[in-house]
N, C-alpha and C positions, 0 to 999 in steps of 0.2 A: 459310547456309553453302553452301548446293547450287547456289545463284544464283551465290556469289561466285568458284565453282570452274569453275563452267561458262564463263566470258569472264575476258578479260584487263582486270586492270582499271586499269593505264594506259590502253588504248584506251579504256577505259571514262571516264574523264577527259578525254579527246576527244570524248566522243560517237560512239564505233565500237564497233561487236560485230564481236571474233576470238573464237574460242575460245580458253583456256589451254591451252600443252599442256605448259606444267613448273611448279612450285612453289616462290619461293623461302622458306625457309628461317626466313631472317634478316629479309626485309620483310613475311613475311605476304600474301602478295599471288601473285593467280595470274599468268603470263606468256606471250605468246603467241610462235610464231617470231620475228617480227623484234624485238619486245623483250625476249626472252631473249637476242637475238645483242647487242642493245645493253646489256642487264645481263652481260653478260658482260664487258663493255672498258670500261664504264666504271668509273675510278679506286674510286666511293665506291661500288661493289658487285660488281665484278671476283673479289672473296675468297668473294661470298656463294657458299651452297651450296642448289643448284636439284636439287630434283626432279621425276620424270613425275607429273602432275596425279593418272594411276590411281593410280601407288601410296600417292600421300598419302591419297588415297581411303579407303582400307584401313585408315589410321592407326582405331584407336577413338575413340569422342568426346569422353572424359574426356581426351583426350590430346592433341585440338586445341584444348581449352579452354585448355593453358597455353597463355600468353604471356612475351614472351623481354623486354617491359616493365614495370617497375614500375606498380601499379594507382594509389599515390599520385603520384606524379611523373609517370608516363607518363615516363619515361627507360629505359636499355636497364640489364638486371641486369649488376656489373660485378665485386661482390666478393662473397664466403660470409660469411656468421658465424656459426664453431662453436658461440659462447655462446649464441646465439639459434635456432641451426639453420634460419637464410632467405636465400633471396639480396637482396643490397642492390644498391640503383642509386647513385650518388655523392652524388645528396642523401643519402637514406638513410641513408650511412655519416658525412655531415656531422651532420645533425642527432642520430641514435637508435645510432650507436653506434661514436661518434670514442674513446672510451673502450674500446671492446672490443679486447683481444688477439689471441683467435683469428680474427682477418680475414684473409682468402686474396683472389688471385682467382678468380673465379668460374673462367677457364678451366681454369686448375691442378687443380681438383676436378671438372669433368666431361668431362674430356680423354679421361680410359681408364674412365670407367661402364659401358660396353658390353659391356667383357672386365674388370669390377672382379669381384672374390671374391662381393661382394653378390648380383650377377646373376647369377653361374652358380649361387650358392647357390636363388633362387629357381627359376631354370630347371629345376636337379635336382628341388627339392620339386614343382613342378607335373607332372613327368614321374613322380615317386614315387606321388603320389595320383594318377597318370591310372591305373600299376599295380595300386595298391593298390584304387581301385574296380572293374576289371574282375576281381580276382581273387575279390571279394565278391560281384559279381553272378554269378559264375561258382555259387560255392558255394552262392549260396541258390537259384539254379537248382537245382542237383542235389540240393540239401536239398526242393525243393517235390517230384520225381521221387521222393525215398523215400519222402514222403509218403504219394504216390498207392500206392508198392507195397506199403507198409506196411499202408494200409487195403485194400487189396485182399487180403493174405493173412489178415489178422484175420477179413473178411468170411468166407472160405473156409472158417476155425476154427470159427468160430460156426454156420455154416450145417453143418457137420458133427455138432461137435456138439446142436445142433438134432434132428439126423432121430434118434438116440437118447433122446430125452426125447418124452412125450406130447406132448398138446392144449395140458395146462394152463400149460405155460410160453412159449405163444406170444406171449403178451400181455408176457412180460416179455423174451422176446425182442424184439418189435416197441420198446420202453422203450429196451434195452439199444442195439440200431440207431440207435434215433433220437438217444443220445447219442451216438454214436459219428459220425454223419455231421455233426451238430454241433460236435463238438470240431476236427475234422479242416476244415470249411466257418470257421469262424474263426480257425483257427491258419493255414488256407491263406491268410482274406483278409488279416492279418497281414504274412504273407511278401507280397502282392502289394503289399501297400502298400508295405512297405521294398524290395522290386524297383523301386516307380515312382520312388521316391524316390532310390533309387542310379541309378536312369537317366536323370533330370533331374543328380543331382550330375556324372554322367560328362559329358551333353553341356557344363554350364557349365567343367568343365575343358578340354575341347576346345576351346570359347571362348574360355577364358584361355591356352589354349596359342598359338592363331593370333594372339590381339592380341596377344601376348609376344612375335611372331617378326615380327609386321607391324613392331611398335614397335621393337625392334632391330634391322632392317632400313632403317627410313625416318625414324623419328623424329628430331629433333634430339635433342644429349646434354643441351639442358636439359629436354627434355621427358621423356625418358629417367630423367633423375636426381628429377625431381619428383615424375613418378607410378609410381617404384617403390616409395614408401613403403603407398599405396594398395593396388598387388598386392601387395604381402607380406602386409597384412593380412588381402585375400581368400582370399589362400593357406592364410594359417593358418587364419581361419574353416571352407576348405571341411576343414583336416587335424585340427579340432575335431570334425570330424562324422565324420571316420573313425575316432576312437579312441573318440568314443563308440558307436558299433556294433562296435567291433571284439570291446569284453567279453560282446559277447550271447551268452542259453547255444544252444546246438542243439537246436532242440523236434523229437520225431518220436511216434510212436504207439505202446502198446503194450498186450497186452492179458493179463490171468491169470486161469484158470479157479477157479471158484471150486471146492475139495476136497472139499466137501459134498452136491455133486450129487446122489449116493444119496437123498441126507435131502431131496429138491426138494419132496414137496409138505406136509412137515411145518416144515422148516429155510429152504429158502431159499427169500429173497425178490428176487433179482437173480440175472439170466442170470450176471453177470460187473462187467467195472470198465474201462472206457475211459478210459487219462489221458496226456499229454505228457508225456514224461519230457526231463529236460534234461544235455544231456551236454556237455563240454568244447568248443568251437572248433578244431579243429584247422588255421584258416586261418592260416597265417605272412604279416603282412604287413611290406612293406621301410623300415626305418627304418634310414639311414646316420649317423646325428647327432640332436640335439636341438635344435628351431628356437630362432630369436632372434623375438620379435613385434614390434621394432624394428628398424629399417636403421638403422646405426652407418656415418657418413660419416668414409673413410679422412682423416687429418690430412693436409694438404699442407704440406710443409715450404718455406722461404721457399730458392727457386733462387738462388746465387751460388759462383762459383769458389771463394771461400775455402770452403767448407762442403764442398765435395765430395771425399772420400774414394776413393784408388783402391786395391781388393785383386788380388791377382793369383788370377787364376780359374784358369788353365794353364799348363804350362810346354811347348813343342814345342820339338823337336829341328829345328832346318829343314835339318839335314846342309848348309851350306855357310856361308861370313861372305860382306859386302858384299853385304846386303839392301836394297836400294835401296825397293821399293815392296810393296806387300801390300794384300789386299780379304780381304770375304768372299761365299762364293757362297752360294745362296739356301738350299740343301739342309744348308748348317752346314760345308761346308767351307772353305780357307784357300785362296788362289793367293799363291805368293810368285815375282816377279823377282829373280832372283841374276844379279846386275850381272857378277862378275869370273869364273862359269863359262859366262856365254851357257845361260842356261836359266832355263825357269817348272819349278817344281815345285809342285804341287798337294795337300795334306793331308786327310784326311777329319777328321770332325769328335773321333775318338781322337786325332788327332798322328799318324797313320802315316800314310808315303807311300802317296797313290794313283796318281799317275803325273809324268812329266815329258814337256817340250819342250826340245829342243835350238832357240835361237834364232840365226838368221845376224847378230844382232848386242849388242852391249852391253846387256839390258834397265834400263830406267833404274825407270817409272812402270808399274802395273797396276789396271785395272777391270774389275767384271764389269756386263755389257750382259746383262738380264734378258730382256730383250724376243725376243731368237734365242740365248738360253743361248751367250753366246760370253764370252771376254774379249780386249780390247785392249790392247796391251803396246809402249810407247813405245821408241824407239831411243838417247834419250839424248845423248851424244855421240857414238857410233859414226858412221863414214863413213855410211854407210847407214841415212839419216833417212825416216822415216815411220813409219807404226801398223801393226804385225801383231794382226789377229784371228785366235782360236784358238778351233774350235769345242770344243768342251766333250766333244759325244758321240764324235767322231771322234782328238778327242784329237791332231789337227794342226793347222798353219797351213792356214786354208781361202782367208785373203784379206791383200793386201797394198799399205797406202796410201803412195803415195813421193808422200815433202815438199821444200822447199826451205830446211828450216832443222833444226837440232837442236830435239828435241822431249823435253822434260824430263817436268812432270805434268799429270796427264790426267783428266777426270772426266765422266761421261753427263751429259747431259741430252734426256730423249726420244730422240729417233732421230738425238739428233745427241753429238759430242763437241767439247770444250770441253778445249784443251792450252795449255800456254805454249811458246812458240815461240821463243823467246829475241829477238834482235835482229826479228823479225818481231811480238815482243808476243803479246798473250792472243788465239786464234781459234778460230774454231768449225766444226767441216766436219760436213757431213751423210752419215749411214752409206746410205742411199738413191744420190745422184748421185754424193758426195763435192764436190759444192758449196763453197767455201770462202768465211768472211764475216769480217772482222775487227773486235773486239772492244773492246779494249783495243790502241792503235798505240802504245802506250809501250813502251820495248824493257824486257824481262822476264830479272831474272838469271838465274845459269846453278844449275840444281839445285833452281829453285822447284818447288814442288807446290800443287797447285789443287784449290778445291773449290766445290761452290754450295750454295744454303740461299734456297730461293724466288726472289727477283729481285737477291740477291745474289753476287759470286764474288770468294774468297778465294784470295788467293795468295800465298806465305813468299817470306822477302828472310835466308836464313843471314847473309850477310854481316853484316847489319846487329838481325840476330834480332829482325826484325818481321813483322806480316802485315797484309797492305793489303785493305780491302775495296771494292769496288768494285759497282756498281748496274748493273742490263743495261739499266734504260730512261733513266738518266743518261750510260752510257757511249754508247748511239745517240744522244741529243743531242749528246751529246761530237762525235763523228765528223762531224757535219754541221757546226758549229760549226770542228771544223780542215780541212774540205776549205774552208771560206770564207774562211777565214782564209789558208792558203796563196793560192788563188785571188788574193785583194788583195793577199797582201805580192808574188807574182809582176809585178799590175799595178802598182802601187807602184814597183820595181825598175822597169818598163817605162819608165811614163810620169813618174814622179814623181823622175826621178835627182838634181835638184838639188835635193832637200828632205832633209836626211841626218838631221833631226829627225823626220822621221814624222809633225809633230802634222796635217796635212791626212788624212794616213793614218790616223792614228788613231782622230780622227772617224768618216771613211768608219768604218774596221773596225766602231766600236761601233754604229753607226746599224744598219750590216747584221746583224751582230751579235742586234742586240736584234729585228730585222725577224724575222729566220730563230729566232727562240726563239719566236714569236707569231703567224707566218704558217699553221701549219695546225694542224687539231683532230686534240687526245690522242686521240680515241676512233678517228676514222677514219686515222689513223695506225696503229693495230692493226690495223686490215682490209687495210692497203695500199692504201688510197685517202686522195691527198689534197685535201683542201678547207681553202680558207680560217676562220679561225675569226673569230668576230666577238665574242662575248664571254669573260671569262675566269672560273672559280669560284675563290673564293678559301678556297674546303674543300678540293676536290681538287685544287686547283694545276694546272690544263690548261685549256687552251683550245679552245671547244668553236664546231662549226659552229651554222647555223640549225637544221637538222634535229635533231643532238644536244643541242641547246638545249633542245627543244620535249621530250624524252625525259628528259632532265634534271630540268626543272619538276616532271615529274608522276611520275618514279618514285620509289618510299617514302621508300627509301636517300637520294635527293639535292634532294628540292622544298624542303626550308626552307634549303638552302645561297643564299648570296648571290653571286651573278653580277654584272659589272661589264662595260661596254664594252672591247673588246680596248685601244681608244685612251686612253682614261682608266689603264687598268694600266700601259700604257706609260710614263706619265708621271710614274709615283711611283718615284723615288730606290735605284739600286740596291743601298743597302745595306738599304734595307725591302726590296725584290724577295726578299734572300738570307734574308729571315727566316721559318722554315716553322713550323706549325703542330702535326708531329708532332716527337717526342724523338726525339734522335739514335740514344741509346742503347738503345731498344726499338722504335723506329719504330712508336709508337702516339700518338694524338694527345692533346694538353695538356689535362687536365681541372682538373687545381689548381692553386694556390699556395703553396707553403712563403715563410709572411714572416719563419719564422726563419732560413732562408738565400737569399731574395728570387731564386727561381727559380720555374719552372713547371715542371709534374710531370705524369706520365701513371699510369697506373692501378700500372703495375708500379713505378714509381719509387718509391708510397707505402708497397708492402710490401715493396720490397726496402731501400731507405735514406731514408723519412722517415714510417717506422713510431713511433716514440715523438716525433715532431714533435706539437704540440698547437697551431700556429699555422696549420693547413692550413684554408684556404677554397676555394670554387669559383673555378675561373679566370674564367667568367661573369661573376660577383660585383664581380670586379675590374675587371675589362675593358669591362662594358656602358658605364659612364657618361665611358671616359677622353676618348671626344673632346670633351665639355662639361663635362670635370672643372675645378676651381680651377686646378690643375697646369696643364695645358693651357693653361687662359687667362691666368694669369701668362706663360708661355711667348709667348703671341702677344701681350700686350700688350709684352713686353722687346723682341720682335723688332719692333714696331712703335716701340718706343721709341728702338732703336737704329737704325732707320731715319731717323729724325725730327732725331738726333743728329748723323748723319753729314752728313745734308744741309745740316744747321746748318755743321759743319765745314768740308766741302766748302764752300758759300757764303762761309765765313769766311775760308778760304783763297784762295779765287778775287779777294772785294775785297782781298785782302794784297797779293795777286802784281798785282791792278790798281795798289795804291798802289805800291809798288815801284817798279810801270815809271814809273805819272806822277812821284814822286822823279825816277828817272832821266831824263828829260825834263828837267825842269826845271834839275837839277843839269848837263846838259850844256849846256844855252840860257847858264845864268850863266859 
């Protein structure tokens, strides 16, 4: 493990030593600068989640032990099963437990482990018996201290009364001493043992404390969710050892003269009586609840619009109508836009006003910008188009962006925003230069509102009471795609005036068309550099140079995907082109087959609508053998057949139309 963390080990697959200096995650595998920069853009590990090499460091050992694949399959874990309490890879769930109910996915149940009830549960008990042992080593501290004083005052007793009696009792003094430094020399070694032992118990707590925070700092949440069962158990082991000390009695010293003294050299035959007495505990230790020695995994209920419930949490007063937009700010308060009195008004998180803004115009749309505590506040249809920012501490307009269009809704992304613009379409300006890039050129009704969700942006159509989604690495293809497009139909119109059909044009357009979709690499397109790409993955759908080629092969995420010559892609049928790999409707990619409604399914599909399906297979399964399936070859021997046929025809027809003519021949000679 120390080898493999020390170098990158794509370079390593090269035959190069880099160091690693991040950890991904998802691949297992350490990465160095320029392969962290290329695991980063490319398509099949762009999501992954990379750490610094130190702090994986740190993780404990039992914790890089897990693994995020199945040990039978070597597949990637995909769903839970309550019944079973394990995670399942998709065979798994085919063969050992197509039959189980409680089947989630995997991500549904270890999404919020880190802030679940479970973990802070353990967190409190480790911090409880970090408590609870220094307040016992405190005690039996000061318990060994009375010890010492104890015997030391008895010594004093006894040697006093000592100088009161003769000779003869010396010997039974000497007796009486020697039990006594005895009683006190074993009840001490006692406490020293249980001091070493609370002092070992305390440091393994302080160890469990730091891998508990190393782990919930850096861990993955399936690593997270795996080996919390583990810690809870050590937990409770070490909180078995504290309740069993906790009933121990209080041993101290004590000593009583014997009443007979007078009668010493008839009567008695001991100076006295040295013994431990044992008295109550008086140490309070902190017990908030009664542990669980199991982890009990929250149920995930299956996500869908029809299931979801909404109750009203509050009711505010927003003192005005024609509330056009509304956020919420990070600290729990409200910003509303009131449209028809020109003004933001502001709420704390009770419902009572905290302040307002008079604005110089109609406010339409409102967001809050985290990043310099501001909010942005669109103009709407008012004369006076552009975005007012509103600092937050100053409680004015600090800044003011003029546009060239009505500006409806409005939504952050990073340091930049993202409006619709109406007849200018969906754009994106940057809070830095104020930069503008256009998005979406489709003209944008009037009163939509806008929002994003990863590389997605949503925007409402009232009119029509729809909402349209749209992709930001689809819509940049898009844009390249119609400036080429114009470009030819302008040439077109130029040179081509007596063609009023287009089909010469039309060609062109698709040739270039199809050029400009395949002329440069996905990856290095993210960087803003372009380069030609020479092959394409038909996993991640893009087109990759030689360089990202060679990065490709050999990182975790993408070496068993299949690559194909960019020219060879070209030439397969655009309605296969338009055929993708991932579901529409979760954009994750196709793992199975439902044969009883003869579609392909992704992980989510199964458990949101083909959970009582019993005819689900791997899509693998299906799909390995179709290019040399029967189906197939039927297929090519028909198209061979009806090739064979037509030529026949053709030929049959060609001597007709021969016979024909010589007829005609003939018939005009007579």
């Amino acid at each position: 493990m120390t080898a493999s963390l020390q170098s990158c080990d794509v370079c390593d697959l090269r035959h190069i030593t880099k160091p690693s200096i991040g950890w991904c995650t998802e691949c297992d595998e350490g990465l160095c600068t320029e392969c962290k920069e290329y695991h980063s853009l490319s398509k099949a590990s762009r999501s992954h989640s990379v750490i610094p090499i130190a702090e994986y460091q740190k993780l404990p050992a039992n914790v890089l032990k897990i693994v995020k694949n199945c040990a039978s399959h070597d597949k990637r874990y995909q769903f839970y099963c309550y019944k079973h309490a394990c995670p399942c890879c998709s065979k798994c769930m085919m063969e050992s437990h197509k039959e189980c109910q409680g089947l989630v996915e995997l991500d549904d149940v270890i999404h919020s482990v880190k802030t679940s009830n479970a973990l802070c549960e353990i967190e409190e008990t480790v911090v409880e018996i970090a408590e609870n042992l220094k307040k016992i080593c405190q005690h039996q501290h000061d318990n060994l201290l009375n010890l010492k004083e104890k015997r030391k005052e008895i010594e004093k007793e006894i040697k006093k009364t000592r100088m009161k009696i003769n000779s003869h009792l010396d010997k039974l003094q000497d007796d009486l001493m020697k039990q006594l430094n005895e009683l006190e020399e074993k009840e001490s070694s006692k406490n020293c043992k249980l001091l070493s032992s609370l002092e070992k118990k305390e440091k393994e707590i302080g160890e469990c404390q730091n891998n508990l925070l190393n782990i919930k700092k850096h861990a993955t949440d399936l690593q997270m969710f795996l080996i919390m069962k583990q810690i809870e158990e050590e937990v409770y082991n070490k909180e078995s050892f504290l309740q069993d000390n906790e009933g121990k009695e209080h041993h101290t010293l004590s000593y009583k003269t014997n009443t007979s003294i007078q009668n010493i050299i008839s009567d008695i035959r001991s100076f006295g009586e040295v013994r431990i007495e044992s008295n109550p505990c008086d140490i309070v230790l902190i017990k908030k609840k009664a542990k669980q020695a199991q982890l009990t995994v929250p149920i995930v209920s299956t996500k869908s619009i029809e299931n979801i419930k909404l109750t009203t949490h509050k009711t505010i007063d927003t003192q005005g109508d024609f509330i056009h937009g509304c956020c919420m700010l990070s600290d729990g308060r409200m910003a509303f836009s009131h449209h028809d009195d020109k003004t933001v008004r502001v709420f704390n998180d009770k419902g009572s006003k905290d302040f307002e803004v008079e604005m110089p115009c109609h406010p339409f749309d409102i967001v809050y910008i985290s990043g310099n505590n501001t909010l942005a506040v669109t103009s709407g249809s008012s004369v006076m188009m552009g975005i007012y920012i509103i600092d937050l501490v100053t409680k004015q307009i600090m800044k003011t962006i003029s546009l060239n269009s009505y500006i409806d809704g409005i939504t952050p992304n990073g340091n930049q925003l993202i409006y619709s613009g109406r007849d200018n379409g969906i754009q994106m300006i940057s809070l830095e230069d104020e930069s503008l890039r256009d998005v979406v050129r489709d003209k944008m009704p009037v009163y939509c509102y806008i929002a994003t969700l990863r590389d997605n942006i949503y925007h409402t159509n009232y009119l029509i009471n729809s909402v349209t989604c749209y992709n930001l690495q689809v819509c940049r293809w898009n844009l390249k795609i119609r400036a080429i497009y114009q470009f030819l139909k302008q040439s077109r119109d130029k040179y081509l005036p007596g063609k009023p059909d287009g089909s010469e044009f039309y060609f062109n357009l698709k040739v270039c068309l199809m050029a400009a979709s395949f002329q440069s690499c996905g990856v290095c397109d993210l960087r803003h550099i372009t380069k030609p790409c020479i092959v394409w993955c038909t996993e991640c759908d893009e087109g990759l140079c030689s360089e990202c080629k060679e990065h490709h092969s050999l990182s975790k995420s993408s070496r068993s995907h299949s690559v194909i010559p960019i020219a060879e892609y070209q030439k397969l049928p655009a309605d296969v082109l338009k055929i993708t790999q991932y579901c529409t409707s979760h954009d994750k990619k196709y793992q199975f087959y439902c044969q009883k409604h003869e579609c392909p399914c992704c992980s989510t599909c199964i458990v949101e609508c083909h959970k009582e399906c019993r005819e689900i297979v791997e899509l693998e399964n299906i799909i390995r053998n179709a290019k040399s399936s029967n189906a197939m070859c039927e297929i090519e021997e028909s198209l061979v057949e009806i090739a064979e046929n037509l030529k026949k025809i053709r030929h049959h027809e060609q001597n007709n139309l021969l016979t024909i003519k010589e007829k005609e021949k003939k018939s005009k000679k007579n």
